[in-house]
C-alpha positions as CSV (number, residue, x, y, z in Angstrom):
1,X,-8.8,-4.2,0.1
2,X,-12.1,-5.4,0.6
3,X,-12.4,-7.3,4.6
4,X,-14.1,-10.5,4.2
5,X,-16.0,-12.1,7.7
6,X,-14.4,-14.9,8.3
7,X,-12.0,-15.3,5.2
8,X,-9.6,-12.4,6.0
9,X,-9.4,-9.9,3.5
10,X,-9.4,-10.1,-0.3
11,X,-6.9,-7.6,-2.6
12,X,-8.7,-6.2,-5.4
13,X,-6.5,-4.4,-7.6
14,X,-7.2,-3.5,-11.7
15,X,-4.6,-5.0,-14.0
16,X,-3.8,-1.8,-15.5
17,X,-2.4,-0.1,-12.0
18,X,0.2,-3.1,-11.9
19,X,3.1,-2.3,-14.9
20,X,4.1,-5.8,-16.0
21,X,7.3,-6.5,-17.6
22,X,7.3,-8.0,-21.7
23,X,7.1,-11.9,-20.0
24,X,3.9,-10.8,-17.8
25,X,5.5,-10.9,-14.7
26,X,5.3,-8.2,-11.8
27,X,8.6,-6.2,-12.1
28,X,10.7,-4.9,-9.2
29,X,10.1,-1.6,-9.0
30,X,8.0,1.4,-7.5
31,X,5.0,-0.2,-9.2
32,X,4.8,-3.0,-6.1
33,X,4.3,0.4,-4.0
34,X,0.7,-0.2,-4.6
35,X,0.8,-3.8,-3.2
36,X,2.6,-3.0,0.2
37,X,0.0,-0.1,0.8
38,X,-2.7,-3.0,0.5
39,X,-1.2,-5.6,1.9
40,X,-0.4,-2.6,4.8
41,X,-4.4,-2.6,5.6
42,X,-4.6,-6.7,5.3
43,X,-1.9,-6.6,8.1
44,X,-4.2,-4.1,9.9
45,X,-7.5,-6.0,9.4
46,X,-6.0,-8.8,10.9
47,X,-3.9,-7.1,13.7
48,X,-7.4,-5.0,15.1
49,X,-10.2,-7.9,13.9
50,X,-13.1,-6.9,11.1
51,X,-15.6,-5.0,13.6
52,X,-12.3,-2.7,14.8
53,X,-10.7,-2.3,11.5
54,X,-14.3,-0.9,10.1
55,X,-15.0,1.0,12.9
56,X,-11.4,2.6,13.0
57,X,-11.4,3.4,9.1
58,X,-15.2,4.5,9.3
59,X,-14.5,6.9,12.2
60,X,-11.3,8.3,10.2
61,X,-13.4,9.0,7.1
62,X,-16.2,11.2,9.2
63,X,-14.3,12.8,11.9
64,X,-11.8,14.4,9.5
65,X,-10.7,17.3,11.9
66,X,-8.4,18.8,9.3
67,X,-5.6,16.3,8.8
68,X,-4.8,14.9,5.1
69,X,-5.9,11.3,5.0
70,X,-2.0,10.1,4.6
71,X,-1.6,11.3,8.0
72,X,-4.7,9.9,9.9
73,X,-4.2,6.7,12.0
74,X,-5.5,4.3,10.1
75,X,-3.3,5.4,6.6
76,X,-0.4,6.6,7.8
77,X,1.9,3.6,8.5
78,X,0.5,2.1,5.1
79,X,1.7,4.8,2.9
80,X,4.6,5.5,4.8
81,X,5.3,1.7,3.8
82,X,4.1,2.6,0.3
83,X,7.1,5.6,0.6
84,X,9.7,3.4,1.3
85,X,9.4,1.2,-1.2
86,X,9.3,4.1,-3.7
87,X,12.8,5.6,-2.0
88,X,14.2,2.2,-2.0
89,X,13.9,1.6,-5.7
90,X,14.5,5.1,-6.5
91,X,17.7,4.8,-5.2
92,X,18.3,1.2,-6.5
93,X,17.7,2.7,-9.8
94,X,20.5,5.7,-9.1
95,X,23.2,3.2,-8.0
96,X,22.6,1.1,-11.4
97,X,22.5,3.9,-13.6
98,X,25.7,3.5,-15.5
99,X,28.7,5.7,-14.8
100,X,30.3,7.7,-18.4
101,X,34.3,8.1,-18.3
């Protein structure tokens, strides 16, 4: 996510890290994981403003103190988005797994 003054943000994501089914479309699945997380820190970037949401994500990168980056302020609510949507299609894909008599 790259934060743009005064446009918002832009999503810059390479084509191979987005699966796409046989008609080119995005599928459902654990692959849109990658697109909440993002769309996680364009919520953010507009929620704290460009000067906070630099200063908040700067500060998190030098001051580490010992605590994994998933866990730091600025990361944690976007990959424990990026989680759910991985738990929620895992267990999509276990109730439509078909059933053997």
């Amino acid at each position: 996510m790259l934060p743009v003054p005064f446009f918002g943000s832009v999503v810059l994501i390479r084509r191979p890290l987005l699966g796409r089914d046989v008609d080119g479309e995005l599928p459902d699945g654990p692959a849109l994981a990658l697109l909440v997380h993002q769309l996680c820190h364009v919520h953010q970037r507009l929620e704290w403003g460009l000067y906070m949401y630099l200063w908040r994500h700067l500060w998190q990168r030098l001051a580490p103190r010992g605590i994994p980056i998933q866990h730091r302020q600025v990361e944690r609510e976007c990959y424990y988005l990026t989680q759910q949507v991985e738990e929620h299609y895992a267990d999509f894909q276990e109730t439509r797994e078909p059933v053997e008599a």
